[in-house]
C-alpha positions as CSV (number, residue, x, y, z in Angstrom):
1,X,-53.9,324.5,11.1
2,X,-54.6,325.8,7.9
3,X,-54.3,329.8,7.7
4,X,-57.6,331.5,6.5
5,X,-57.4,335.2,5.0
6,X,-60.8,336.9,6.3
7,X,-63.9,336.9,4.3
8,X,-64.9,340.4,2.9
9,X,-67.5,340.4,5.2
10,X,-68.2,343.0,7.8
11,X,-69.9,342.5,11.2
12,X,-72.8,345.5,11.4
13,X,-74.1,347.0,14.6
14,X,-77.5,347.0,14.3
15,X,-79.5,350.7,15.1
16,X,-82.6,351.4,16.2
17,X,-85.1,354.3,14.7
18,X,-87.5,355.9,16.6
19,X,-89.8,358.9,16.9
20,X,-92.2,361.2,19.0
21,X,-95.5,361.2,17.5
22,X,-97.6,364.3,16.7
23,X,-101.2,364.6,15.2
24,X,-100.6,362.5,12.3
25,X,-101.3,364.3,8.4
26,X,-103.6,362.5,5.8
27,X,-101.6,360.7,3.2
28,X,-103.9,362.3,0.9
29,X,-102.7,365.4,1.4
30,X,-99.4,365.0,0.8
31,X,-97.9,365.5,-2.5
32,X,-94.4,364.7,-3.7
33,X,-92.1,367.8,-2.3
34,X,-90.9,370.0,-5.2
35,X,-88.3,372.2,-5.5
36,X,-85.8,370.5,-3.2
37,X,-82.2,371.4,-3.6
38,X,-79.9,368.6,-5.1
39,X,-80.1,366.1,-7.9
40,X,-83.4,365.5,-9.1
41,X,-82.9,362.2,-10.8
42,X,-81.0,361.1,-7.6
43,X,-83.3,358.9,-4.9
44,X,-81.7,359.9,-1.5
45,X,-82.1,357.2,1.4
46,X,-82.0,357.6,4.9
47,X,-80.3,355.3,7.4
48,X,-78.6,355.1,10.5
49,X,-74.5,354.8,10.8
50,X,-73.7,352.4,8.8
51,X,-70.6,350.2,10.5
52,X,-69.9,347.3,8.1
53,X,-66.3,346.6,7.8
54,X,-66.5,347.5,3.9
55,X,-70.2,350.0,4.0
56,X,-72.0,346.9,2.3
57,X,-75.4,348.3,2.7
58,X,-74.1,351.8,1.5
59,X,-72.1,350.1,-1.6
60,X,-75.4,347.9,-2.8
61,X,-77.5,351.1,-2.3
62,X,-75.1,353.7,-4.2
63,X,-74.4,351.4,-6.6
64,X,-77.6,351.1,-8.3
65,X,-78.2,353.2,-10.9
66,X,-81.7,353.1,-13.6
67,X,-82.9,354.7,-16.7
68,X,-80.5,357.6,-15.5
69,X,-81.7,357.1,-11.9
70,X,-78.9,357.2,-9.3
71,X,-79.3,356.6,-5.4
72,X,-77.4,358.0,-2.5
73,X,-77.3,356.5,1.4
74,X,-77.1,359.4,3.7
75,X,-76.2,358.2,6.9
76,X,-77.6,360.6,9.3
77,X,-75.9,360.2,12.7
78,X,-74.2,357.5,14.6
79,X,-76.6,358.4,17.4
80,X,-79.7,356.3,17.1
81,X,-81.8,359.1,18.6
82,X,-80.6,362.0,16.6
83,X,-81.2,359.6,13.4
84,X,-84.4,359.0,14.2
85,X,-85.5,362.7,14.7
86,X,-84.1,363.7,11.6
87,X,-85.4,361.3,9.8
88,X,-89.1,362.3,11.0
89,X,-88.3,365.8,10.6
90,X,-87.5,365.5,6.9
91,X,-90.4,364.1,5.9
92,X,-92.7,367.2,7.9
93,X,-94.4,369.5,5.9
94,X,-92.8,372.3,4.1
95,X,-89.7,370.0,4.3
96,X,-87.4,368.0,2.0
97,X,-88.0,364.3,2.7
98,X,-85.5,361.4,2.1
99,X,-87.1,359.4,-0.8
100,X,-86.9,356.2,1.0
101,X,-85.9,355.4,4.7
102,X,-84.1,352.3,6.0
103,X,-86.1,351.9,9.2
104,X,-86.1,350.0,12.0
105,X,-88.5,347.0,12.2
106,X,-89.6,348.0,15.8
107,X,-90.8,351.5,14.7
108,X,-92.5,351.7,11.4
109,X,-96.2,351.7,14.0
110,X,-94.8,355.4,15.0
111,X,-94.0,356.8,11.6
112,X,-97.4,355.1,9.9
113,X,-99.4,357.2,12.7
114,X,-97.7,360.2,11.6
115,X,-97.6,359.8,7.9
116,X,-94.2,359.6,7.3
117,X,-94.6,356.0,5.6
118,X,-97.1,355.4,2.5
119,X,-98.3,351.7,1.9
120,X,-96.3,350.0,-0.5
121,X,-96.8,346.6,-2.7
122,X,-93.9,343.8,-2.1
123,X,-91.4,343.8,-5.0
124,X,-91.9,340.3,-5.3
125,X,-94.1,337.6,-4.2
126,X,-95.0,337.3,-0.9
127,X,-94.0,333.5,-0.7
128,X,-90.5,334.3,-1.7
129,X,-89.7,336.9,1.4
130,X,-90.1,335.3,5.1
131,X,-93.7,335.0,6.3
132,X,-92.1,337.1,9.9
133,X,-90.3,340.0,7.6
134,X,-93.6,340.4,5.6
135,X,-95.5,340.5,9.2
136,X,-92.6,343.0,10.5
137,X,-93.7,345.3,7.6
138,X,-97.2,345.8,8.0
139,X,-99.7,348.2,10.2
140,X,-103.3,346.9,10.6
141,X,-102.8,345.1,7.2
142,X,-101.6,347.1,5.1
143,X,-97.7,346.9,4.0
144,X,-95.9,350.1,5.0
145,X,-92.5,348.7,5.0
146,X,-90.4,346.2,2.7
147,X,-88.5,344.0,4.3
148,X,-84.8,344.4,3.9
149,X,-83.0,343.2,6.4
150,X,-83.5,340.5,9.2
151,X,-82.2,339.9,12.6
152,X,-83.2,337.2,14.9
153,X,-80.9,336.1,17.8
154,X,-78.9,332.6,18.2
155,X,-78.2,330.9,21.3
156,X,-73.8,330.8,20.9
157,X,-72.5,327.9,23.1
158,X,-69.0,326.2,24.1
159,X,-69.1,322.8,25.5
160,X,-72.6,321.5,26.4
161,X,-75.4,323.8,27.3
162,X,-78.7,322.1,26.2
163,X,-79.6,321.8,29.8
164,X,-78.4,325.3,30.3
165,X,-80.3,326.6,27.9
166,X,-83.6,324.8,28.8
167,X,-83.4,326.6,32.1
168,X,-82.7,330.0,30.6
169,X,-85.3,330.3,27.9
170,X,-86.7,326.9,27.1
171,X,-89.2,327.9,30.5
172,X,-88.0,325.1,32.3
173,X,-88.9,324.7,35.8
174,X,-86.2,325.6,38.5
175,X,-84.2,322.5,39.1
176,X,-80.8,320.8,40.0
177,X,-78.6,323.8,38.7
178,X,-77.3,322.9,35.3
179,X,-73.6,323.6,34.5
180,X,-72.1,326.6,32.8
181,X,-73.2,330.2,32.8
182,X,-75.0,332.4,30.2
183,X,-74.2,336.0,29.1
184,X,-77.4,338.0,28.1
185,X,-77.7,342.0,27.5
186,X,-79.3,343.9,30.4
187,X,-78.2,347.0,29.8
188,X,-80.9,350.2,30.0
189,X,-81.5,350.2,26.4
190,X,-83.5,348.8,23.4
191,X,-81.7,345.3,23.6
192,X,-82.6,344.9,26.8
193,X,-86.2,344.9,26.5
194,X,-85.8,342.4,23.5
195,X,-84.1,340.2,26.6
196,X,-86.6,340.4,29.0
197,X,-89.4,339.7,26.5
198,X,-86.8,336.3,25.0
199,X,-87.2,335.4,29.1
200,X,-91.2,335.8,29.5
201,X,-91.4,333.9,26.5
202,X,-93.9,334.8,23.6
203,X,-97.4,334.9,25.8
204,X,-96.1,338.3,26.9
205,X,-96.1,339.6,23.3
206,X,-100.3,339.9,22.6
207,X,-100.2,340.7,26.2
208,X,-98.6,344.3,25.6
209,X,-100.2,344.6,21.2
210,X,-103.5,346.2,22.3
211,X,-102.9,350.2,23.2
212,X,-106.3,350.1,24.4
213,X,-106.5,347.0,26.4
214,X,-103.2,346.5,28.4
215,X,-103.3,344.2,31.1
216,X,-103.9,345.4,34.9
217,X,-101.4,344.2,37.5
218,X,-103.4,341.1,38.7
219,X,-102.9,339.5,34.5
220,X,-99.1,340.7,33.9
221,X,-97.8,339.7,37.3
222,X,-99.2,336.2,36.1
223,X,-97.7,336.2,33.2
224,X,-94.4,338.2,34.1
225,X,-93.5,337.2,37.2
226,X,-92.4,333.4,37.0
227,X,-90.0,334.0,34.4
228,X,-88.6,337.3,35.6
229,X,-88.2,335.5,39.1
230,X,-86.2,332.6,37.3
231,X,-84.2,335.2,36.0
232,X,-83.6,337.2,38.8
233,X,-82.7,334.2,41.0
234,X,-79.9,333.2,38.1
235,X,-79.0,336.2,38.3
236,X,-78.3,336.1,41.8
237,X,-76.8,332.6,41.9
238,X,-74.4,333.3,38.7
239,X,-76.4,331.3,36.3
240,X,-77.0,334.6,34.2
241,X,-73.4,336.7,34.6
242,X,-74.2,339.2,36.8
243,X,-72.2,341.5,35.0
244,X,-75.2,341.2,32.1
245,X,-77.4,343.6,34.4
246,X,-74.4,346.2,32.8
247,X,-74.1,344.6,29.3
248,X,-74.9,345.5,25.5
249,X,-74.4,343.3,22.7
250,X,-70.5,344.0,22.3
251,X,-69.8,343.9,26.0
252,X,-71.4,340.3,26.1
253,X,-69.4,339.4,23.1
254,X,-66.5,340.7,24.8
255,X,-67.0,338.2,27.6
256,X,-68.1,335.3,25.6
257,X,-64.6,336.2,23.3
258,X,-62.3,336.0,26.4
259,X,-64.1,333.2,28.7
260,X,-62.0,329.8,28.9
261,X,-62.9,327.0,26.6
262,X,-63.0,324.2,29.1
263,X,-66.2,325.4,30.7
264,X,-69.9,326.0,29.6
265,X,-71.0,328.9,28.5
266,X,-73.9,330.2,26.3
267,X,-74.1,333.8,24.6
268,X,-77.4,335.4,23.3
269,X,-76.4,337.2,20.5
270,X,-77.4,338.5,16.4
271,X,-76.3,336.2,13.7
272,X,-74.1,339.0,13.0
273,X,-71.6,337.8,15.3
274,X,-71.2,334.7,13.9
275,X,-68.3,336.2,11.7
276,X,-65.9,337.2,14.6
277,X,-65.9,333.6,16.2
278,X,-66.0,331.6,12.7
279,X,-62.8,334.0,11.6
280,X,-61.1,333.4,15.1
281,X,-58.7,330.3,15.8
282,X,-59.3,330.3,19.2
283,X,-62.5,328.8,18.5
284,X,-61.1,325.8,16.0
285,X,-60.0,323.2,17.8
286,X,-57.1,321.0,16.5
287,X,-58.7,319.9,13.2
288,X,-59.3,323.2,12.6
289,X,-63.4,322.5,13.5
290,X,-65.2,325.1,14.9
291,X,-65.2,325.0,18.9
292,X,-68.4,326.4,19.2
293,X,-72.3,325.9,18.5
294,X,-75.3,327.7,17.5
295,X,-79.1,326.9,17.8
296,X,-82.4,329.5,17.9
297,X,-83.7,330.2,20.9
298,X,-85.9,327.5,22.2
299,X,-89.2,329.5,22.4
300,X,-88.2,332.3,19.8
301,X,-86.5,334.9,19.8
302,X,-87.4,338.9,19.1
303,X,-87.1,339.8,15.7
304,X,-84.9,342.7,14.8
305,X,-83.9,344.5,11.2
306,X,-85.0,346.9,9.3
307,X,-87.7,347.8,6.2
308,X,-87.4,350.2,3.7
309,X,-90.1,352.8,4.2
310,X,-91.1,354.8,0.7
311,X,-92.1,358.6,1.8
312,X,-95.5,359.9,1.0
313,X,-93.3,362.7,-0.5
314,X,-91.0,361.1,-2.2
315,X,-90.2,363.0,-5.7
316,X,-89.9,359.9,-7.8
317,X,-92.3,357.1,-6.6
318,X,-91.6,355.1,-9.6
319,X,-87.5,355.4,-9.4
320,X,-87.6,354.8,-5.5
321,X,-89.9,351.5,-6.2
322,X,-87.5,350.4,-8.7
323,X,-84.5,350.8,-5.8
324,X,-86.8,349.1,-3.5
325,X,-87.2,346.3,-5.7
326,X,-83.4,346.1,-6.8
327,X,-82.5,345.6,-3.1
328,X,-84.7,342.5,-2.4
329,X,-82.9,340.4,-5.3
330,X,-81.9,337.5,-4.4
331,X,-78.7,337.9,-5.9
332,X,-78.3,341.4,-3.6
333,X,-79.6,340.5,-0.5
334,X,-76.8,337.0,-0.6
335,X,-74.6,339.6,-1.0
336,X,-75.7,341.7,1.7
337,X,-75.6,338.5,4.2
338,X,-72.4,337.2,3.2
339,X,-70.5,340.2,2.8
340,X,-72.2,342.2,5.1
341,X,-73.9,340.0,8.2
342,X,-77.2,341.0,7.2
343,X,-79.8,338.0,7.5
344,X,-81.7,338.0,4.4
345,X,-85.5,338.6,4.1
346,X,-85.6,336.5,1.3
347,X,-85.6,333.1,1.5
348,X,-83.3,332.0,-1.9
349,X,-80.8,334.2,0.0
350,X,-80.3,331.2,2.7
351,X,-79.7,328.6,0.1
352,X,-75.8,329.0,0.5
353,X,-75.3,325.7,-1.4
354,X,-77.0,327.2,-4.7
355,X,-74.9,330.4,-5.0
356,X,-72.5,328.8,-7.1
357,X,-75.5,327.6,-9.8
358,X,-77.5,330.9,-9.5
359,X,-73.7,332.6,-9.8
360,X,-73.9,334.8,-7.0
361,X,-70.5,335.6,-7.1
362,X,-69.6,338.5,-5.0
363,X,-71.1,336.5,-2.2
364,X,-69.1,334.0,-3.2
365,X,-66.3,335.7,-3.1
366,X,-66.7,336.9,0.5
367,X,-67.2,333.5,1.8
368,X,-64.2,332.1,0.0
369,X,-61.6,335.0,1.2
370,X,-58.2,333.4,-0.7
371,X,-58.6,330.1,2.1
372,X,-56.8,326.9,0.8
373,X,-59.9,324.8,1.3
374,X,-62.6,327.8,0.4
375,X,-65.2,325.1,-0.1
376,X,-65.3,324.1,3.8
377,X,-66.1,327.9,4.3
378,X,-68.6,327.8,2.1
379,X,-70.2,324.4,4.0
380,X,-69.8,325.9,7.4
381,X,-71.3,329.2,6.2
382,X,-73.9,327.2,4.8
383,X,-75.4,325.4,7.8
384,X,-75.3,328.2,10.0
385,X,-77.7,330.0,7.4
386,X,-80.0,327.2,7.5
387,X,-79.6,327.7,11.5
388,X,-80.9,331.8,11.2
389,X,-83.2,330.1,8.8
390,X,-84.8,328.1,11.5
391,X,-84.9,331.8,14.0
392,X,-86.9,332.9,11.6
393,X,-89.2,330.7,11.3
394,X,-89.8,330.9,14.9
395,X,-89.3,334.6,15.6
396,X,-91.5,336.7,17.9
397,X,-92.8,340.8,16.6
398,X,-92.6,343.1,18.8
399,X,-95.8,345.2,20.0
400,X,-96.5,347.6,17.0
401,X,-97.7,350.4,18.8
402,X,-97.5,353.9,17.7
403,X,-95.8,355.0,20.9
404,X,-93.9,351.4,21.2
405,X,-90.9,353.7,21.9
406,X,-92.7,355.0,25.3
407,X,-93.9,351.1,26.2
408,X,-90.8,349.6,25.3
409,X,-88.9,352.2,28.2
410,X,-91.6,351.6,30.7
411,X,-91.6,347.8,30.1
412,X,-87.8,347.7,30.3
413,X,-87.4,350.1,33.6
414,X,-89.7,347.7,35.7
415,X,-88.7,345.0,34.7
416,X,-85.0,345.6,35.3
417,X,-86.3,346.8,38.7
418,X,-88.1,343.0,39.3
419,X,-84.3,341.7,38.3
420,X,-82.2,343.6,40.9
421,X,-84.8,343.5,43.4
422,X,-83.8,341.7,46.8
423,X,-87.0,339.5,47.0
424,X,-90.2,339.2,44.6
425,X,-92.1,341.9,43.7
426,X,-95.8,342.4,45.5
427,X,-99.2,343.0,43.7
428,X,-98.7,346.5,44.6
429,X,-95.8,347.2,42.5
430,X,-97.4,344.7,39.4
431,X,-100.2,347.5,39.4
432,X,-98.1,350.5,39.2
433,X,-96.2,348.3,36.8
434,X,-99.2,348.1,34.8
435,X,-100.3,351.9,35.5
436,X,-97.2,353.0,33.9
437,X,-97.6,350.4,30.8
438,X,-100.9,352.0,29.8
439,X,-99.8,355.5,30.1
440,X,-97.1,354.9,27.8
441,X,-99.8,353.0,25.3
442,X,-101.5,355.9,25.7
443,X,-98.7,358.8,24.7
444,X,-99.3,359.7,28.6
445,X,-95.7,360.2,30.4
446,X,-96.2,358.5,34.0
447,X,-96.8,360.7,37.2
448,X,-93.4,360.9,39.2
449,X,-94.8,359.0,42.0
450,X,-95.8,355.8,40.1
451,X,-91.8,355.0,39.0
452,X,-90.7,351.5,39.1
453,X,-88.4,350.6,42.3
């Protein structure tokens, strides 16, 4: 088999940025801060942790430089939460802000309600970013966020799972019990509720949208319950990996990395993972092909990513617009996806095969590595773009609710309580189900007696 050095290409954990909302300030009323300590011609940005093998997303972002105009990535914390909070505190008044936040797709709802995001313009023309990243970015419609980074999830497979995955999200009817197991993330946290709403399937997305109209028990049970009972029947039967139920997104990869390759398995997983099996010779097979397959989820699957967020009180609107606009290049966001695993939000980005004409060559050169056949890379990296290409096209928003944060925990603790249940659930617990969801739509925090069991 012919020896391949590893791409300069980084697999990133994605992070999740949330906050509690308070009475939210006009965004008239709130004027660039002034007198902040530090460099004033430098933009500062605020992000999570960021993990890449080589800090891609911090390297693109500190290298730019304008008209005298630097930038600097703070990364905050390498605890979700504690980013989050510091990020909204920053940006309260009397405070310092960051200049521009890297924020998670599935909160910008929560910092639009309290002001801490100002309405932008794209960069560049709307047809050239994906329709979903656009839609990711915007609050009653108006654009509050810049796409920057995309995430969708991919259906990883060895051997053949087309029946398998039918049955697991295509919302096939139960059946003769198709071969091969799948490995899914189940684990109390954010990625877990992005599971469970892959499972329902995409009617369960306008179902929760509404603060003010969410469902009773009667209408989610209807539209929860089959799919949640498929689930919690594989589940029980070994379809889904029971050990899922305890899983997060390296603990599935894990399993997927060390299962034998003579049986059936299918791993949902971020395109981001696509670099540790393409890299891995346990999955070429004797003509150094890869051993395993990739397809989108049959019924969509949740977007994830992030948007850059400019700050009502950012010192330099016109530098940190200029930074805004430097990150969704073409040129940077290749870059960005083939040195750092981050699906592009611009569509040129996904045309591997034009790189070499539009001389994108740092991406290049992460795709090529020193390999004696660097050109096959390139090919192989090439189709699976045109793969998250398709996921995207197909992706499902989450809810963009101010408190999503509050419905996304409720949502997730019953229905985990549905999976490990012995039996199906009753109407009973489908209306304290969808008590608890409009509490949390509603800011309210649930009374102790209506909790999920």
């Amino acid at each position: 088999m012919t020896r391949r050095r590893h791409p300069v290409w980084p697999f990133v954990v994605g992070f999740a940025l949330t906050v509690a909302l308070s009475a939210a300030p006009s965004l008239l009323n709130r004027a660039p801060a002034t007198g902040c300590p530090g460099d004033p011609d430098e933009i500062t940005v605020g992000a999570g942790y960021d993990d890449s093998m080589d800090r891609t997303q911090r390297a693109v972002i500190n290298a730019w430089q304008e008209r005298g105009r630097t930038a600097r990535y703070v990364e905050i914390s390498r605890i979700p939460d504690d980013a989050r909070a510091e990020m909204a505190a920053t940006d309260q008044e009397g405070r310092c802000p960051y200049d521009v936040l890297v924020l998670d797709v599935a909160h910008l709802a929560e910092f639009v309600a309290n002001g801490y995001a100002s309405p932008v313009e794209l960069p560049h023309p709307a047809s050239g970013f994906m329709a979903t990243s656009v839609a990711a970015g915007q609050i009653g419609g108006t654009q509050y966020g810049v796409p920057f980074a995309a995430d969708v999830p991919l259906a990883y497979s060895i051997g053949a799972t087309d029946a398998l995955v039918s049955r697991i999200w295509g919302g096939e009817e139960p059946g003769a019990r198709p071969p091969g197991q799948a490995l899914v993330q189940l684990d109390d946290y954010e990625g877990a509720t992005v599971n469970l709403v892959e499972a329902i399937g995409p009617e369960v997305v306008p179902l929760l949208s509404d603060p003010g109209a969410m469902p009773g028990g009667a209408e989610l049970r209807a539209v929860v319950e089959p799919r949640l009972e498929a689930w919690r029947t594989a589940l029980k039967t070994g379809l889904i990996d029971g050990d899922s139920l305890e899983h997060s997104e390296s603990d599935t990869l894990r399993a997927f990395r060390s299962a034998p390759l003579s049986a059936p398995m299918v791993m949902r997983h971020w395109p981001s993972v696509f670099r540790t099996l393409w890299l891995d010779d346990r999955f070429r097979d004797a003509d150094d092909r890869l051993a395993f397959s990739y397809r989108p989820l049959p019924r969509g699957g949740v977007l994830g990513g992030s948007v850059l967020v400019i700050s009502p009180k950012a010192r330099d609107r016109a530098a940190a617009e200029s930074l805004v606009e430097h990150l969704t290049t073409p040129e940077v966001q290749a870059k960005l996806f083939a040195c750092g695993s981050y699906a592009p939000v611009l569509a040129a980005a996904y045309e591997v095969g034009e790189y070499e004409t539009r001389r994108f060559t740092e991406a290049l050169t992460c795709l090529r590595g020193d390999a004696e056949n660097p050109e096959s890379l390139v090919a192989e990296f090439a189709d699976f773009a045109q793969t998250v290409r398709r996921a995207m096209d197909g992706a499902l928003l989450r809810p963009q609710l101010p408190y999503y944060s509050r419905v996304s925990e409720t949502f997730r603790a019953c229905a985990l309580a549905v999976l490990r249940s012995a039996g199906p659930r009753d109407l009973a617990f489908y209306d304290t189900f969808a008590d608890r969801l409009q509490a949390a739509a509603a800011g309210r925090l649930p009374e102790e007696s209506s909790a999920c069991g």
